[in-house]
Backbone as CSV, one residue per row, in Angstrom:
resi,resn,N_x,N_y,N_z,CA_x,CA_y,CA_z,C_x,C_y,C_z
1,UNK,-173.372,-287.519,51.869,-172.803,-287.022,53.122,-173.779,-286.022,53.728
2,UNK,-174.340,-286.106,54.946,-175.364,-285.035,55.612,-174.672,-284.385,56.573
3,UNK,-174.856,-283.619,56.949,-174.499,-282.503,58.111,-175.354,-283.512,59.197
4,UNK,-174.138,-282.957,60.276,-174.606,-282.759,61.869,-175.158,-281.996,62.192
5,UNK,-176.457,-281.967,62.691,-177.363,-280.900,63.025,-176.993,-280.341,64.675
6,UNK,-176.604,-281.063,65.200,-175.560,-280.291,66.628,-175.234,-279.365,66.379
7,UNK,-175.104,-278.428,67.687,-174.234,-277.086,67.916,-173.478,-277.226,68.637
8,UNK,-172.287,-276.517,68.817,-171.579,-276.830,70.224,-172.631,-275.993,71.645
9,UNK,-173.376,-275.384,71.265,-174.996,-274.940,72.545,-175.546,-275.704,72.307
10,UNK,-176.047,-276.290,71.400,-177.322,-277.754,71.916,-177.073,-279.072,71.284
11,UNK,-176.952,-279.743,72.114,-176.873,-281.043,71.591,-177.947,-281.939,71.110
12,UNK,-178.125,-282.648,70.069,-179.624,-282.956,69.330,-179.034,-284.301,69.326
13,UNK,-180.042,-285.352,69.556,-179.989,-286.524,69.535,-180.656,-286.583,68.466
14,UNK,-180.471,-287.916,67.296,-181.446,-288.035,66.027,-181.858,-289.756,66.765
15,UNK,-183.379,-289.947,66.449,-183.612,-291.175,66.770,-184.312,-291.525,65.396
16,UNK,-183.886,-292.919,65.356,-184.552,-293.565,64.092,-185.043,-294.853,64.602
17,UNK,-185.948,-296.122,63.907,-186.240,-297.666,63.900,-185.857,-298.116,63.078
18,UNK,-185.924,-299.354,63.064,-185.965,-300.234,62.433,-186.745,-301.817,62.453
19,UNK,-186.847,-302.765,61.502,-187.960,-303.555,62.118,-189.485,-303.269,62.319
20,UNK,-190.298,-302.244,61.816,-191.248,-301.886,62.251,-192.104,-302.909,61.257
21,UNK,-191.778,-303.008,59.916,-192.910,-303.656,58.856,-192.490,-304.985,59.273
22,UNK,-191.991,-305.677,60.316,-191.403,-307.286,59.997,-192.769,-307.894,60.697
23,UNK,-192.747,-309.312,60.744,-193.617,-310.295,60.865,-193.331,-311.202,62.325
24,UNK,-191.652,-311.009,62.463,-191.011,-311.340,63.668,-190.135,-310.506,64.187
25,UNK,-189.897,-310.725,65.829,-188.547,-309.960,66.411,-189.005,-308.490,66.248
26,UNK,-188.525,-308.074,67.622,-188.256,-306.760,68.261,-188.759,-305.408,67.131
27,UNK,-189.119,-304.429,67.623,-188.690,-303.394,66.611,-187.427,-302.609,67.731
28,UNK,-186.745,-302.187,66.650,-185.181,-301.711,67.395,-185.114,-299.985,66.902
29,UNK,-184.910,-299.584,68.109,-184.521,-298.126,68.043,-183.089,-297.646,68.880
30,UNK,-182.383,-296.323,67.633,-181.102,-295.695,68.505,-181.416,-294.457,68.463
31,UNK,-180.773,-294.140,69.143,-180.868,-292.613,69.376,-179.040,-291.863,69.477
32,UNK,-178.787,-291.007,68.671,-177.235,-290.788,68.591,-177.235,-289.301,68.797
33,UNK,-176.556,-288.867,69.263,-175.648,-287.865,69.391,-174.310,-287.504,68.839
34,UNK,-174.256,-286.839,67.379,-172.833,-286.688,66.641,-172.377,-285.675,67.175
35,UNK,-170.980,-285.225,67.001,-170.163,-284.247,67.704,-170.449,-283.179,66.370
36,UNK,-170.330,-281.690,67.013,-170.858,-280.513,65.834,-169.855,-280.993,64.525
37,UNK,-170.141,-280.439,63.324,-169.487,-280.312,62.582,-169.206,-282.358,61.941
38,UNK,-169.701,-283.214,62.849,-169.337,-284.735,62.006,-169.939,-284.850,60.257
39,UNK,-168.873,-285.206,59.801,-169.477,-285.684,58.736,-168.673,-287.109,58.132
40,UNK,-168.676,-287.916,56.994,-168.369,-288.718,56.354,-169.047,-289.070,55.316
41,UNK,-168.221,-290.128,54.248,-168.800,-289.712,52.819,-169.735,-290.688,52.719
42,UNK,-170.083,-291.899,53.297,-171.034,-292.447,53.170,-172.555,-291.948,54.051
43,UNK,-172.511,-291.574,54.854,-173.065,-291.506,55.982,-174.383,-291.112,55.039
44,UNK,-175.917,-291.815,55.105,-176.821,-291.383,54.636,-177.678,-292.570,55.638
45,UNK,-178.955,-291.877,54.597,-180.447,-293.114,55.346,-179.815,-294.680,54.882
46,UNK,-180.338,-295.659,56.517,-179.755,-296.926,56.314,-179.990,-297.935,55.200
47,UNK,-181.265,-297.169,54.413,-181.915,-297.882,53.509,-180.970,-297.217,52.066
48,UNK,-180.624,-296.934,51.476,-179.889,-296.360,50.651,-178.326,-296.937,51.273
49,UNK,-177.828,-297.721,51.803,-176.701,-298.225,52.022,-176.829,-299.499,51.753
50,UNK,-175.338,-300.283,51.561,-175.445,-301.827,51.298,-175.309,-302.237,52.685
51,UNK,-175.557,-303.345,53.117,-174.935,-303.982,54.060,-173.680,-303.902,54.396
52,UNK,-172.608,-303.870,54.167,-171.245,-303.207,53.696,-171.466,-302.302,53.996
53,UNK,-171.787,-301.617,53.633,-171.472,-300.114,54.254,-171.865,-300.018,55.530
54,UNK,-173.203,-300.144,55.560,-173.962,-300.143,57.039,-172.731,-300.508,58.170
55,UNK,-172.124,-301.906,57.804,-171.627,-302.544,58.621,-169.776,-301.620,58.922
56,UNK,-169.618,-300.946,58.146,-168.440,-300.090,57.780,-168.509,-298.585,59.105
57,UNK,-170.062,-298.222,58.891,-170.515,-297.042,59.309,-170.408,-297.272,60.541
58,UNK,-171.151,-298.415,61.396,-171.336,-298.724,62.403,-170.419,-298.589,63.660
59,UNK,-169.408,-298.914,63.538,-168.185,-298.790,64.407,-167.326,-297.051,64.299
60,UNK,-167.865,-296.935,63.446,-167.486,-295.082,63.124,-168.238,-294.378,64.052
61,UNK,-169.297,-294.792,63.883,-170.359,-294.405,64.140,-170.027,-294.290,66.217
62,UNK,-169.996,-295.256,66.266,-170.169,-295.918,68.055,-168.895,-295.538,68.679
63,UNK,-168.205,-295.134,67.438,-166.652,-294.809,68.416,-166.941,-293.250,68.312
64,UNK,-167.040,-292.783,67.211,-167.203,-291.030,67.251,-168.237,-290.446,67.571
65,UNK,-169.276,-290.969,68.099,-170.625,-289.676,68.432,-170.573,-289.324,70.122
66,UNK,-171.219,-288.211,70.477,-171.076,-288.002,71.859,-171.744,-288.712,72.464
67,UNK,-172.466,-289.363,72.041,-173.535,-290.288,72.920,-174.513,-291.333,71.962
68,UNK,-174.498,-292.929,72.361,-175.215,-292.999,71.579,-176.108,-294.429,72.391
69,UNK,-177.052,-294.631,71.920,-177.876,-296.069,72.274,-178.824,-296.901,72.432
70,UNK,-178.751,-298.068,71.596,-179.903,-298.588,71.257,-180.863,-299.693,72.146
71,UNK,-182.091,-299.112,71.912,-182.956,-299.835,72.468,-184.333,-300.836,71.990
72,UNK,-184.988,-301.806,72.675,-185.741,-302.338,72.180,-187.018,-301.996,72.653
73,UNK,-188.125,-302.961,71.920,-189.341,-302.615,72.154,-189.754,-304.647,71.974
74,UNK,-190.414,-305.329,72.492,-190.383,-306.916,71.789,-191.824,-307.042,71.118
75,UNK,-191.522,-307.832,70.450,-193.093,-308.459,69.741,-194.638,-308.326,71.088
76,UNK,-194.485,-309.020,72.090,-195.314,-308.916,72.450,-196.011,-307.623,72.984
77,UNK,-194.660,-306.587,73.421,-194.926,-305.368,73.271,-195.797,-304.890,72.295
78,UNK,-195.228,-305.082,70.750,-195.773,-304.666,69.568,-197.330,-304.775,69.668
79,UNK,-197.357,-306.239,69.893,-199.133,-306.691,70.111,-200.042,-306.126,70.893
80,UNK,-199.129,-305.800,71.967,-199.826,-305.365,73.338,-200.446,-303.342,72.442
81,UNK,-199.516,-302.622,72.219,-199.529,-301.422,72.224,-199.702,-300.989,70.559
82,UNK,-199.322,-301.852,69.642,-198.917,-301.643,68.700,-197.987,-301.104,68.070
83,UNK,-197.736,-301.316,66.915,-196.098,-301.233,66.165,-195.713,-299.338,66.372
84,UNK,-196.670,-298.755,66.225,-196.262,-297.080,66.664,-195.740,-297.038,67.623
85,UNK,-196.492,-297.293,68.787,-196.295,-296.743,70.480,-195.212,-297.584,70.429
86,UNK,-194.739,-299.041,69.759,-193.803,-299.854,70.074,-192.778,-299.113,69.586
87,UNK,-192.853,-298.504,68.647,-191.723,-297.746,68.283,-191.474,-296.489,69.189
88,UNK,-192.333,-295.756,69.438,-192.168,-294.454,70.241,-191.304,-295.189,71.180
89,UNK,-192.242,-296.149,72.155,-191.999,-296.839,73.195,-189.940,-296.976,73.248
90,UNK,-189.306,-298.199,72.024,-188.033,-298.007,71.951,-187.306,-296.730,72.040
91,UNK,-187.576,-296.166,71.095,-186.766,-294.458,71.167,-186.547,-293.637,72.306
92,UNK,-187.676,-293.608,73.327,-187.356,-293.230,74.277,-186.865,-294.226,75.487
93,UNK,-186.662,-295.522,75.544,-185.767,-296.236,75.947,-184.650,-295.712,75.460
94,UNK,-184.236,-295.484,74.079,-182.670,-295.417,73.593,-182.288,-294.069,74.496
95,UNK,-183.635,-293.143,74.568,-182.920,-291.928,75.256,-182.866,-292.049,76.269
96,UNK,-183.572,-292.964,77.196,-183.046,-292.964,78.396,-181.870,-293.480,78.648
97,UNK,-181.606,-294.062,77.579,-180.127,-294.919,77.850,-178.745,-293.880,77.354
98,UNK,-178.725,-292.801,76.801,-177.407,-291.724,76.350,-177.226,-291.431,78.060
99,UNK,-175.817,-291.565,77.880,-175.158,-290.715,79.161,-174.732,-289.431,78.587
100,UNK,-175.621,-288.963,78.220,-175.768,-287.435,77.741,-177.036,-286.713,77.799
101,UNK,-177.389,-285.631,78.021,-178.702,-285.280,78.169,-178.801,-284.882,76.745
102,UNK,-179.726,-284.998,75.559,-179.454,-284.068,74.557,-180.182,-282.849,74.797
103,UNK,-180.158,-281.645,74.472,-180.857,-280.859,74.678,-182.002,-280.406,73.476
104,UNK,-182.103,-281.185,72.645,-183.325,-281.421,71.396,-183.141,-282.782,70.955
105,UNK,-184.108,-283.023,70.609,-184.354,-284.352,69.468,-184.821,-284.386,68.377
106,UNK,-184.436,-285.187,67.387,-185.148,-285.047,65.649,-185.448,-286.324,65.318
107,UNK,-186.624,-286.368,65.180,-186.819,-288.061,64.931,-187.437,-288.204,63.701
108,UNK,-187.190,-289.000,62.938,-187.581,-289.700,61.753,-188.798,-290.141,61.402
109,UNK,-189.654,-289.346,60.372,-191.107,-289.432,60.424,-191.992,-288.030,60.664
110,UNK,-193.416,-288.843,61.242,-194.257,-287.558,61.753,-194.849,-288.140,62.975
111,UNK,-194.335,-288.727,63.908,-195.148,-289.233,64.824,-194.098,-289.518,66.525
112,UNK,-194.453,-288.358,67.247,-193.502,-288.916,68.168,-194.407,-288.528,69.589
113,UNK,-193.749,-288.830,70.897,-194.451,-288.392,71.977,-193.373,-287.942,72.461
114,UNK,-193.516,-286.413,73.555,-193.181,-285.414,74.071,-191.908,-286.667,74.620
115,UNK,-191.039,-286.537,74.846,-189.865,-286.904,76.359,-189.529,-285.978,77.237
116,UNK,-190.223,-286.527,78.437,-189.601,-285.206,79.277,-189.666,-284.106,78.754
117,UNK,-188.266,-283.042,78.988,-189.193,-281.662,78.600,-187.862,-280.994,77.547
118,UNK,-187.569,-282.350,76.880,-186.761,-282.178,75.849,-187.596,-281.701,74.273
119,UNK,-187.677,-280.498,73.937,-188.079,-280.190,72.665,-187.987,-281.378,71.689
120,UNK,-188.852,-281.661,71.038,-188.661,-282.621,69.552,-188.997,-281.664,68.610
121,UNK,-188.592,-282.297,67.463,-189.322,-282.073,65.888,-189.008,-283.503,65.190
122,UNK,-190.381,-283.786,64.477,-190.537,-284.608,63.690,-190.127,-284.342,62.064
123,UNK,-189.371,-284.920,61.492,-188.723,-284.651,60.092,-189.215,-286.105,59.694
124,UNK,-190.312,-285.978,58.300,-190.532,-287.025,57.296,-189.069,-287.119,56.307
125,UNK,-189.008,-288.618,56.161,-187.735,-288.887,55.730,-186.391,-288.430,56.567
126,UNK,-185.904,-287.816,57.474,-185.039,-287.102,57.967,-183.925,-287.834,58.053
127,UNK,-184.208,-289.250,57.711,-182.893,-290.144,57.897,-181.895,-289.539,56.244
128,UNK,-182.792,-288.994,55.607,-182.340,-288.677,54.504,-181.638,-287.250,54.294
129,UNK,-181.838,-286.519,55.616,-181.723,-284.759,55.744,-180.745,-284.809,56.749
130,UNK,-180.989,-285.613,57.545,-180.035,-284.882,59.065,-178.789,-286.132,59.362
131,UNK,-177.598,-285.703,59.234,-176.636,-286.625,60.300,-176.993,-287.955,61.166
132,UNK,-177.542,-286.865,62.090,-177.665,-287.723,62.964,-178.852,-288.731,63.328
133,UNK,-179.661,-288.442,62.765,-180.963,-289.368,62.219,-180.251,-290.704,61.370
134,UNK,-179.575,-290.409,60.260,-179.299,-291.177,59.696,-178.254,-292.012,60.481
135,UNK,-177.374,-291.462,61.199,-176.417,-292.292,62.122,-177.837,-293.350,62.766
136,UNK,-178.692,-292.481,63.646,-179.338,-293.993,64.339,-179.918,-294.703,63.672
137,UNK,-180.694,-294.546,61.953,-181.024,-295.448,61.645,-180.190,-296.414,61.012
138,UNK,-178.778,-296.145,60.833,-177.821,-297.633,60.814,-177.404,-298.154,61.809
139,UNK,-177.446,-297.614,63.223,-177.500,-298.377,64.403,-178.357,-299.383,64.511
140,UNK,-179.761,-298.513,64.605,-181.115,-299.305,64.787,-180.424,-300.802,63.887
141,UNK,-180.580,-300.146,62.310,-180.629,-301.433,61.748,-180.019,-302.332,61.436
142,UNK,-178.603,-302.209,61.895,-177.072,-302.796,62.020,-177.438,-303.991,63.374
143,UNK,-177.935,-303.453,64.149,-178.091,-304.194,65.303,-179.305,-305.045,65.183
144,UNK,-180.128,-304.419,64.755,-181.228,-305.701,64.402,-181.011,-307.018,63.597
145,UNK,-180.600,-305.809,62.511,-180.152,-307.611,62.181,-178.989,-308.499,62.199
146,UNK,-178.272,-307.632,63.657,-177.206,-309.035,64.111,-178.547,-309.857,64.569
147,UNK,-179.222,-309.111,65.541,-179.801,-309.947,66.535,-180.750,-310.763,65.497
148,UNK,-181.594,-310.508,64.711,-182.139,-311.673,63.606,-181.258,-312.778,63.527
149,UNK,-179.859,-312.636,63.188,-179.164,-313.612,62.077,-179.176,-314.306,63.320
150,UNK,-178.992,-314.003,64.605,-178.492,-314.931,65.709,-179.416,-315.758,66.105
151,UNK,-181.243,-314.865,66.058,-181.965,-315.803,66.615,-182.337,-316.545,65.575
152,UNK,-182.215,-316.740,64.221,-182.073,-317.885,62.807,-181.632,-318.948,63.352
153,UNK,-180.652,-319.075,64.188,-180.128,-320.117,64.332,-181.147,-320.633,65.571
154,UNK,-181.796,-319.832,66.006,-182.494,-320.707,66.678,-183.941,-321.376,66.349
155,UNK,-184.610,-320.457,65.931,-185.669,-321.434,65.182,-185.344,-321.075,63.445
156,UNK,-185.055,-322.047,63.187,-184.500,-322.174,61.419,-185.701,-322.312,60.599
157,UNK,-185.638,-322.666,59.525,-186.327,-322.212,58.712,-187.335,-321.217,58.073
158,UNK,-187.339,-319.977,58.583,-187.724,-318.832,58.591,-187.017,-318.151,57.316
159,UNK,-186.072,-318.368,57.549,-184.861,-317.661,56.931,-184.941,-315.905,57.327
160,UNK,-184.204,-315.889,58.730,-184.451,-314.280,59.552,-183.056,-314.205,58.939
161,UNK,-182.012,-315.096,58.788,-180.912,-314.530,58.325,-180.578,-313.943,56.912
162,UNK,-181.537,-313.847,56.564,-181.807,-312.817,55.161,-182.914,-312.369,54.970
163,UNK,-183.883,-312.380,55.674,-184.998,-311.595,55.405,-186.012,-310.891,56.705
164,UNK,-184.462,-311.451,57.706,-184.911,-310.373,58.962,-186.132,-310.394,59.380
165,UNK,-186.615,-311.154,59.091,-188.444,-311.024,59.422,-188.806,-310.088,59.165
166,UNK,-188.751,-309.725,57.664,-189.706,-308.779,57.106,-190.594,-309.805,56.347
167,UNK,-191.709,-308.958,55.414,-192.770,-310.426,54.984,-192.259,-311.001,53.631
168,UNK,-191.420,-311.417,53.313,-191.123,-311.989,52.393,-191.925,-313.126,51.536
169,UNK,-192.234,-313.610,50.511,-192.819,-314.687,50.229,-192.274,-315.978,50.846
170,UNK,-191.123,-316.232,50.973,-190.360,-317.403,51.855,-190.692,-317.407,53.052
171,UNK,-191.015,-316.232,54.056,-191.004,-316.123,55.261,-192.519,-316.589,55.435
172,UNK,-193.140,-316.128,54.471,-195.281,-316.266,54.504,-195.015,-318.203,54.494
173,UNK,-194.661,-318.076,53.585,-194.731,-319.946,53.671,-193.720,-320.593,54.456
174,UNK,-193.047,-320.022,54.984,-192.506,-321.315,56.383,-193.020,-320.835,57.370
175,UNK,-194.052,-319.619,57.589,-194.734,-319.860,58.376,-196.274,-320.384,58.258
176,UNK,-196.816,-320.626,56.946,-197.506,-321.327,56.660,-197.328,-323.053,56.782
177,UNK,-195.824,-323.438,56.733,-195.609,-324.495,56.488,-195.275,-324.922,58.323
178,UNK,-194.280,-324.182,58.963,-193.623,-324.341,60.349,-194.790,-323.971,61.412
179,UNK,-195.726,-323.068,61.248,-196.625,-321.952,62.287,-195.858,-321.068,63.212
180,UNK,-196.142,-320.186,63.603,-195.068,-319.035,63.914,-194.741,-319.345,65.590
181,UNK,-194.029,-318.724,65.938,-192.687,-318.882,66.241,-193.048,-318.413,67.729
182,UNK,-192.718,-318.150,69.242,-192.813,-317.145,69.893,-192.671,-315.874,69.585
183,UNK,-191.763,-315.697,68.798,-191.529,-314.117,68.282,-192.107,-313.565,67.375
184,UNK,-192.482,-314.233,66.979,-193.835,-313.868,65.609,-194.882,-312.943,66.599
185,UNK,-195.246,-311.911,65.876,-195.856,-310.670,66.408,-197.376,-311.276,65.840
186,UNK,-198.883,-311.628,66.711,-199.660,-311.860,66.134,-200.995,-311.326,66.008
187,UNK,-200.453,-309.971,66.282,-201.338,-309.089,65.119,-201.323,-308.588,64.226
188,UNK,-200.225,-309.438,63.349,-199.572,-309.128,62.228,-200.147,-310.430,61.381
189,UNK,-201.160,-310.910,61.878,-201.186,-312.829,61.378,-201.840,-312.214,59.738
190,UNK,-202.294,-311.310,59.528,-202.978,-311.092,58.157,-201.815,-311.006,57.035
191,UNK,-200.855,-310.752,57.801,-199.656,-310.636,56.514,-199.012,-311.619,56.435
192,UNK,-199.047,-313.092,57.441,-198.176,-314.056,57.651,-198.543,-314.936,56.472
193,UNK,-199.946,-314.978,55.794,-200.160,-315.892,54.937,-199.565,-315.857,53.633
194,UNK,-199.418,-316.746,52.843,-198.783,-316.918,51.993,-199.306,-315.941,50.682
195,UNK,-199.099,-315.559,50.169,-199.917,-315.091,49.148,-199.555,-315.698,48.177
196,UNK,-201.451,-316.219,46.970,-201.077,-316.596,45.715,-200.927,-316.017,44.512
């Protein structure tokens, strides 16, 4: 269970990603705003949760924070700018998207760019320290991989509906076997191969 780093004087948005190490599809960023004082007993980094839970948190999550919302960044983005700026790039989409101003931000990691003339701090691991960090990174990654499982069904054999297009050994060889995809990010082609 982490604390809300909110005050009832400043409101702190936590932004997190998800998708950043995958091979296909979007990298996905949220940005949340918890009300002072939120807590719950699962609530931690999205990676330390089951799916189940994640999926438990999520609607807690979207019904109780003061503001919250996720945004994308797409593969060709990724290529164009790379997987960092693609990530910066989302996060501050997600903040442009709160119908809330926050009045700080805490983002996950060590790497962010100024927004506007909203103070940041960068926290390594922070999905693991702060509330509300950890709230967006089960947004981020709750929502990504609906949107994976959905686009599975469109080009199949990948298997995105379980391995999300991260690099899996299954994923290296059906794209060794299929060749990648539109959404296949391809400046990522060094990791697409199969390894023996």
């Amino acid at each position: 269970m982490l604390p809300s780093a909110s005050t009832p004087f400043i409101l702190e948005a936590g932004c997190d990603e998800a998708g950043r190490g995958c091979l296909a599809g979007p990298v996905c960023a949220a940005a949340v705003i918890l009300p002072d004082g939120f807590t719950h007993p699962l609530l931690n980094d999205s990676k330390k949760l089951t799916r189940h839970q994640r999926e438990l948190l999520r609607p807690v999550i979207e019904a109780e924070a003061v503001a919250w919302a996720v945004a994308w960044a797409d593969n060709n983005e990724i290529d164009s700018i790379n997987i960092l700026n693609a990530s910066i790039l989302a996060m501050h989409r997600a903040l442009d998207m709160l119908d809330v101003t926050p009045g700080q931000i805490v983002v996950d990691g060590n790497r962010f760019k100024p927004y506007r003339d909203i103070p940041h701090t960068t926290i390594v691991k922070g999905d693991g320290k702060l509330g509300n960090i950890a709230a967006a990174s089960i947004l981020a990654k709750t929502h990504r991989d609906e949107l994976m499982t959905t686009l599975a069904a469109e080009y199949p054999g990948y298997g995105w509906e379980v391995n999300m297009g991260y690099p899996t050994r299954d994923h290296r060889e059906a794209i060794a076997r299929l060749g990648l995809t539109p959404l296949h990010r391809t400046t990522f082609r060094s990791s697409t191969q199969p390894r023996k």
